[in-house]
Each structure stands twice: as structure tokens, then as C-alpha cells.
C-alpha positions in Angstrom: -6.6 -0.8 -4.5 -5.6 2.7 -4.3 -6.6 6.5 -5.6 -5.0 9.2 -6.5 -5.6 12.3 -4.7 -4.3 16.4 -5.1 -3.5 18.5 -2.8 -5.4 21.9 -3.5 -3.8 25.5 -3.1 -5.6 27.3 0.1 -7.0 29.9 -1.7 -8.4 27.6 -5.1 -9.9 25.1 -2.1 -12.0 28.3 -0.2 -12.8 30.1 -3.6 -14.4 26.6 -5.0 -15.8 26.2 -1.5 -17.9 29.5 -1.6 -18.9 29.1 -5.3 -20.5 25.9 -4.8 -22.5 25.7 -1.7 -23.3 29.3 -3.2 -25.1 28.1 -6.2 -26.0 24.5 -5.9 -26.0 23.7 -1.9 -28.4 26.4 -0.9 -31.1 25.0 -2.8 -30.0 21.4 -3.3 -28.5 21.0 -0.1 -31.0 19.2 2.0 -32.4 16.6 -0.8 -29.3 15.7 -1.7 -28.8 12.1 -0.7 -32.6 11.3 -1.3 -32.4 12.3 -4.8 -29.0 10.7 -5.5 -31.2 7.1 -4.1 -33.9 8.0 -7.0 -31.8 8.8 -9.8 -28.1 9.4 -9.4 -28.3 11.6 -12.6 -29.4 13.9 -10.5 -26.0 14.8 -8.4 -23.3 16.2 -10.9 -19.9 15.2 -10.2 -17.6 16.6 -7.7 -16.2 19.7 -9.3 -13.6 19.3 -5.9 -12.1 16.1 -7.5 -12.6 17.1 -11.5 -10.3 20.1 -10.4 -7.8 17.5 -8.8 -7.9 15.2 -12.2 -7.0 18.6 -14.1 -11.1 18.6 -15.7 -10.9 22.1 -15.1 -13.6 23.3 -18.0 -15.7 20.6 -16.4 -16.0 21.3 -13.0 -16.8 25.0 -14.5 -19.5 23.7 -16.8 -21.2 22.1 -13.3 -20.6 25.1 -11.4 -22.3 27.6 -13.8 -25.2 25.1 -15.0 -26.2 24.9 -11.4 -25.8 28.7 -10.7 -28.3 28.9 -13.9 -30.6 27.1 -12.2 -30.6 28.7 -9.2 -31.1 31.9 -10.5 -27.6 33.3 -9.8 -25.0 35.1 -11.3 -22.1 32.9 -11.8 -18.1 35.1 -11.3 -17.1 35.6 -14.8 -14.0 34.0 -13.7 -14.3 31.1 -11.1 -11.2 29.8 -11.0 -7.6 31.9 -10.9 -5.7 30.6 -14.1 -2.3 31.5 -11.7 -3.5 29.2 -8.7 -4.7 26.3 -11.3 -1.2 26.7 -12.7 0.6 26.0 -9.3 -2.0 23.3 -8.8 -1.0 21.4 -12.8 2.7 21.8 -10.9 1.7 19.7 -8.3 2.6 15.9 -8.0 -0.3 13.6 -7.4 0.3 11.3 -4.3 -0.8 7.8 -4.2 -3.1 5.9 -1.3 -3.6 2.4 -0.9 -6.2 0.1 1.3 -3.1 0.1 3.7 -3.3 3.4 4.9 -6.6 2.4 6.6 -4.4 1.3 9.2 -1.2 3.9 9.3 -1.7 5.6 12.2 -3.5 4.5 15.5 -6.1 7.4 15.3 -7.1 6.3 11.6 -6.8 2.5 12.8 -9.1 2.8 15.3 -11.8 4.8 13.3 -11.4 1.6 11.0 -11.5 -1.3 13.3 -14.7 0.3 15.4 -16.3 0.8 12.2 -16.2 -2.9 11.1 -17.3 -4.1 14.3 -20.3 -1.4 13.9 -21.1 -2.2 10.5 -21.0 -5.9 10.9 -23.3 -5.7 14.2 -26.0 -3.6 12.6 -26.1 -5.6 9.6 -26.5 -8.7 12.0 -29.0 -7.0 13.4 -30.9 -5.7 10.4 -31.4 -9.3 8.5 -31.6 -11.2 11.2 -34.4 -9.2 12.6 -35.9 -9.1 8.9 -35.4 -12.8 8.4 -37.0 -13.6 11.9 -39.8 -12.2 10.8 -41.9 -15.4 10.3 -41.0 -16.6 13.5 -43.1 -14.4 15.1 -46.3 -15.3 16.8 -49.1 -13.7 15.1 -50.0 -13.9 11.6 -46.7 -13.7 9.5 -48.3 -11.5 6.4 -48.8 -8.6 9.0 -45.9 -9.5 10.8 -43.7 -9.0 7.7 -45.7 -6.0 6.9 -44.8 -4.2 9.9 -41.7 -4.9 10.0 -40.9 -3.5 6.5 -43.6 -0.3 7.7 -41.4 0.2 10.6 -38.4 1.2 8.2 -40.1 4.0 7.4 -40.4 6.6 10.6 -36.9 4.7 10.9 -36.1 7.0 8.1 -37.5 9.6 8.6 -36.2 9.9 12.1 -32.5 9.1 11.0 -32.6 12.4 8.4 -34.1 14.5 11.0 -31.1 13.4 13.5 -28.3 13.8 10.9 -29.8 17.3 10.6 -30.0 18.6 14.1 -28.7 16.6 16.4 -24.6 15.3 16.6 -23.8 12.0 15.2 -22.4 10.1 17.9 -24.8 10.5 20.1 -27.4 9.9 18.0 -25.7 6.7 16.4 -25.5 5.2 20.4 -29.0 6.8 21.1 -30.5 4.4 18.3 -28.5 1.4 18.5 -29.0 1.7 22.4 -32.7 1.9 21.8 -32.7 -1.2 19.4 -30.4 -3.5 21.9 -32.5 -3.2 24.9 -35.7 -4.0 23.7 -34.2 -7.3 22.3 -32.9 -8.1 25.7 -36.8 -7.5 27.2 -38.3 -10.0 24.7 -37.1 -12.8 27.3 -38.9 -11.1 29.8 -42.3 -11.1 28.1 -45.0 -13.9 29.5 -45.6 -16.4 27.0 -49.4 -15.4 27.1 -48.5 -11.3 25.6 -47.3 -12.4 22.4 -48.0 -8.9 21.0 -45.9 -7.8 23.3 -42.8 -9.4 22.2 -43.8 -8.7 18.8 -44.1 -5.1 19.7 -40.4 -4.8 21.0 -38.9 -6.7 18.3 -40.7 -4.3 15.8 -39.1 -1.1 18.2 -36.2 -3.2 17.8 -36.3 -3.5 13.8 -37.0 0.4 14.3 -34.0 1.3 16.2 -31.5 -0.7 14.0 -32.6 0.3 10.6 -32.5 4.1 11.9 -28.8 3.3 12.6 -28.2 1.5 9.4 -29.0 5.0 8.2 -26.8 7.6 9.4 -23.8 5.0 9.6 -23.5 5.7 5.7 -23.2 9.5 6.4 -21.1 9.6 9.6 -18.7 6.8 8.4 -17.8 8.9 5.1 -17.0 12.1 7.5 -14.6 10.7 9.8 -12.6 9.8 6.9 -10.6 11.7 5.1 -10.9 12.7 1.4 -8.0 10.9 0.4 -9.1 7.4 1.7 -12.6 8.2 2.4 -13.8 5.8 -0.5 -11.6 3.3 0.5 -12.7 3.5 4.5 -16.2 3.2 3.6 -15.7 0.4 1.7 -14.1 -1.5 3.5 -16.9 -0.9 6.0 -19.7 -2.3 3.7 -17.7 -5.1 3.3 -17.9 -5.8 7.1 -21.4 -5.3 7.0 -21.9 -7.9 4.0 -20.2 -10.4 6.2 -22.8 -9.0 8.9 -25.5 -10.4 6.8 -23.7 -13.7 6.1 -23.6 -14.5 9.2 -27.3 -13.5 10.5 -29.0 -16.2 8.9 -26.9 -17.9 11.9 -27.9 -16.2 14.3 -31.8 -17.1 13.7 -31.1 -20.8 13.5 -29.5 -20.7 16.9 -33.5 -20.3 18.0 -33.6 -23.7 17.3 -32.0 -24.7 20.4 -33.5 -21.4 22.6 -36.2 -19.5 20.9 -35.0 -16.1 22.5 -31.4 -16.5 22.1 -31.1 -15.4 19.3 -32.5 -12.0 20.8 -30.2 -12.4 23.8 -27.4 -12.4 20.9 -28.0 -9.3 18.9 -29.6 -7.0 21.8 -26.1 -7.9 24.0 -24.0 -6.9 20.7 -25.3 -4.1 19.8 -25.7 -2.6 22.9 -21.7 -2.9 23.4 -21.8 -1.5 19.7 -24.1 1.3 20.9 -21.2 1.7 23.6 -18.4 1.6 21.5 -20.1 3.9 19.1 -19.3 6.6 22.2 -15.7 6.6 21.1 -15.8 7.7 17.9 -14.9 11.8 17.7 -18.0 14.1 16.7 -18.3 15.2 13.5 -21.7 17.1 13.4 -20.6 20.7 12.4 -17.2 19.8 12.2 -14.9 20.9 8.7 -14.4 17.9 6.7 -10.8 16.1 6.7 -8.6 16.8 3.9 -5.9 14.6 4.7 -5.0 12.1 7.4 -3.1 14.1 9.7 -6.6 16.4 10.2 -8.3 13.3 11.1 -10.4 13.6 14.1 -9.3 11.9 17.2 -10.4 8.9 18.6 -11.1 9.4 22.2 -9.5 7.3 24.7 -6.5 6.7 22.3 -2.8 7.7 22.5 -2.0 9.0 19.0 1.9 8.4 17.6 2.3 9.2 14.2 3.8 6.7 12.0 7.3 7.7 10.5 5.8 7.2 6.8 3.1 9.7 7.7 5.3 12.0 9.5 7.5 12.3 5.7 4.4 12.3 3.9 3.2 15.3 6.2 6.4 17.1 5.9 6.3 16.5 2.1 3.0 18.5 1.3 3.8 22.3 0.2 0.7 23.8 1.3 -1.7 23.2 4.1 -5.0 22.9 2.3 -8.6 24.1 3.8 -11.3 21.5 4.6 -14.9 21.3 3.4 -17.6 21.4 6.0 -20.4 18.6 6.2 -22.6 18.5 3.8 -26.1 19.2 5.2 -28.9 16.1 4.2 
């Protein structure tokens, strides 16, 4: 597995920078990932990465249809034909799943994220798939607990808007490890209760399941960030392979299971703490403007410290996206 990536001139980089969140992210901006889950005709295609394939005319087309709908006046020229010329001169450079792991920084963004991934998607289906289990009646059992995902939602967009990511990532798994651990607590005889904190539980999770999407894709960089992400909903597909497990372990304990998931995801909700903040924070370009793990001693690898002196120009980075 590997893609091909461009460096882009400083000046091309900040000039398509401007254009776009001019005409199409002040409007569009906030809706962006909702409509994309509707109809993914909606959300044109990066005119960033057309320019960096050489679709030059294309990434104009996109630029100016979405300045028409906004009601603004589009440059007549967008893009300097000299700076497109340096960027055609440019050699493309080649990534692979391998450089996931090629320096420490970058390795541990990728092994915390599997082990985040993996726990919340334990934690999602095997919460969903407990459902019947409950005590109660199990049609308003399962009811709420696919209701709950809704102000899980709902809260998760409202975080990734105003509040910073780490925090808010801990905050929620935090929030949906504890109450598991309670459940043992609860008397046999309050029932609802227990119910009640598995469904805060349920809550707590699926608002995390949420925003790991949009903070996993920002600590990468562009050049692997497809890749990185990736490989992190793979981790999370083994997450639900496994949580049919988890439930069957009630067999043996009834609230084990509950002792299981709560205990890892609050050390996920801990480890989560590590991870740098990216709420506000310029987009990575590259790998080298990656942001840094805390806690960890960063070396650069020798392959990264040629590829680093290698690159003629120090490109600019995108800022996040607002949802």
C-alpha cells in the first residue's frame, strides 16, 4: 500500500488556502462531515490533492463553482501559471504502510491509536450486543440504547467545535469507563439502575467513537494520513471481533464483562492524555511537522532525516477543518 504525494510551493499552498476556505468553507464549513454521511456527492474533491496529481483545470472548476454559489467573486487568475510550473518540475515521492512506524513520534501516534480504536469498538458492540441481557423489557432496552446515540452525537460535534480534542476524547471515554465499573456496585433489587449506567455508558462510548474519526485524521499527516486512519479502523474491526467475547464471558460472572470494558477504557481514556492537541492547531504537511507525543524522546530515523533534507521547499500547513 502506498500514495503518492507533492510537495506544494509556499506561496501556491497559502494562495489555494485563502481561495478556498474563502468561497466554500465559510458557508459549508460547519455541515461538512454531516452532509458528506448523507450524500457524499455533496463534498467536491480536494482541489489541494487535484493540484498535486497535475488536475489543475479541475481543482479551478471546484474552486469557482463553489465561489458561484456563495455569491462571490472568484480571482480571475487563481493559480500563478509560474508557481504551477515549478510545482509540474517537481518529483512525486512515494509513502508506504511502513512509514506508520519511521519515527518514534509517528509510531507512537500509531500504536496508541490501535489500542484506542480497538477499545472503543469493544466497547461500542459489546455494549450494543449486551443489550438483551438487560433486566427490563429488551424492546425498550434496545430502544434506548440506539436513542442514547443520539445526544451522543450531538454532544461529540459540539466538542469537536469548542472544546480541544484530547481532553474531550479522555473526558468521554472517562465518563463511559466508570459507570461500567459502578454496575457491580448496584443492589440486585435497582435493576433500573444498572440499566441506567450501562445506557450512560453506551452514551459515553459512542460520543468517543465520534470524534476519534476527526482527531485521528489530524494527528496525521497529509502524506500518510489515509493510510494512518486506516490502519486504525482496522484495529477497531478487530475491536468488534472480539466483543462478542467479551459478552459471553457473562456466562461465567454476569458483571464481568462490565468489569472488562469499564477497566479498559478507562486506561484508554488515560492513555488518550498522551496524544498532542490538535484543536486549533495548522494541519501537518509532512512527517517531520508531526505533533509530538508527550512523554516520548523523539530521534529521527536516518531515512527520514535524507528524506527531510531532500525536499526543496518548506511547504505551509492547512488549519483544521471546522465540523
Amino acid at each position: 500500500m502506498h500514495a503518492d504525494s507533492l510537495q506544494l510551493p509556499t506561496d501556491l499552498l497559502s494562495e489555494l488556502r485563502d481561495v478556498y476556505r474563502a468561497v466554500y468553507l465559510r458557508r459549508h464549513g460547519p455541515d461538512l462531515q454531516l452532509r458528506g454521511s448523507i450524500c457524499p456527492g455533496f463534498i467536491p474533491e480536494s482541489p489541494r490533492w487535484l493540484i498535486s496529481q497535475g488536475r489543475i483545470k479541475e481543482a479551478e472548476v471546484i474552486i469557482r463553482k463553489a465561489a458561484k454559489t456563495n455569491g462571490i467573486v472568484a480571482p480571475s487568475i487563481i493559480f500563478d501559471p509560474n508557481e504551477l510550473q515549478d510545482l509540474n518540475s517537481k518529483k512525486h515521492q512515494s509513502h508506504s504502510i511502513q512509514d506508520l512506524i519511521l519515527t518514534s513520534n509517528i509510531r507512537a501516534v500509531t500504536i496508541i491509536s490501535i489500542i484506542l480504536w480497538l477499545t472503543i469498538a469493544v466497547g461500542y458492540f459489546g455494549l450494543s450486543l449486551d443489550t438483551p441481557n438487560l433486566n427490563g423489557d429488551i424492546y425498550l432496552n434496545c430502544f434506548l440504547s440506539a436513542a442514547v446515540e443520539v445526544p451522543a452525537y450531538v454532544l461529540a460535534w459540539l466538542l469537536l467545535r469548542c472544546l480541544p480534542r484530547r481532553h474531550s476524547m479522555s473526558a468521554s471515554l472517562f465518563l463511559g469507563g466508570v459507570v461500567l465499573l459502578f454496575v457491580k456496585l448496584v443492589p440486585s433489587e435497582l435493576a433500573y439502575v444498572a440499566t441506567t449506567l450501562v445506557m450512560i455508558g453506551k452514551f459515553g462510548v459512542t460520543a468517543a467513537f465520534a470524534m476519534v474519526y476527526v482527531y485521528t485524521a489530524e494527528l496525521y499527516p497529509t502524506v500518510v494520513r489515509n493510510m494512518g486512519v486506516g490502519v486504525s479502523s482496522t484495529a477497531s474491526r478487530l475491536g468488534s471481533i472480539l466483543s462478542p467475547y467479551f459478552i459471553y464471558l457473562g456466562s461465567y460472572d454476569r458483571f464481568l464483562p462490565y468489569i472488562l470494558m469499564g477497566g479498559l477504557t478507562v486506561l484508554t481514556a488515560v492513555l488518550t492524555l498522551f496524544f498532542p492537541e490538535s484543536f486549533g492547531v495548522p494541519l501537518p504537511d509532512t512527517i517531520d511537522q508531526m505533533l509530538k507525543v508527550k512523554g516520548i524522546k523523539h530521534r529521527e530515523t536516518q531515512n527520514h532525516t535524507r528524506m527531510v533534507k531532500a525536499d526543496e521547499a518548506s511547504p505551509t500547513v492547512l488549519k483544521s477543518t471546522p465540523l
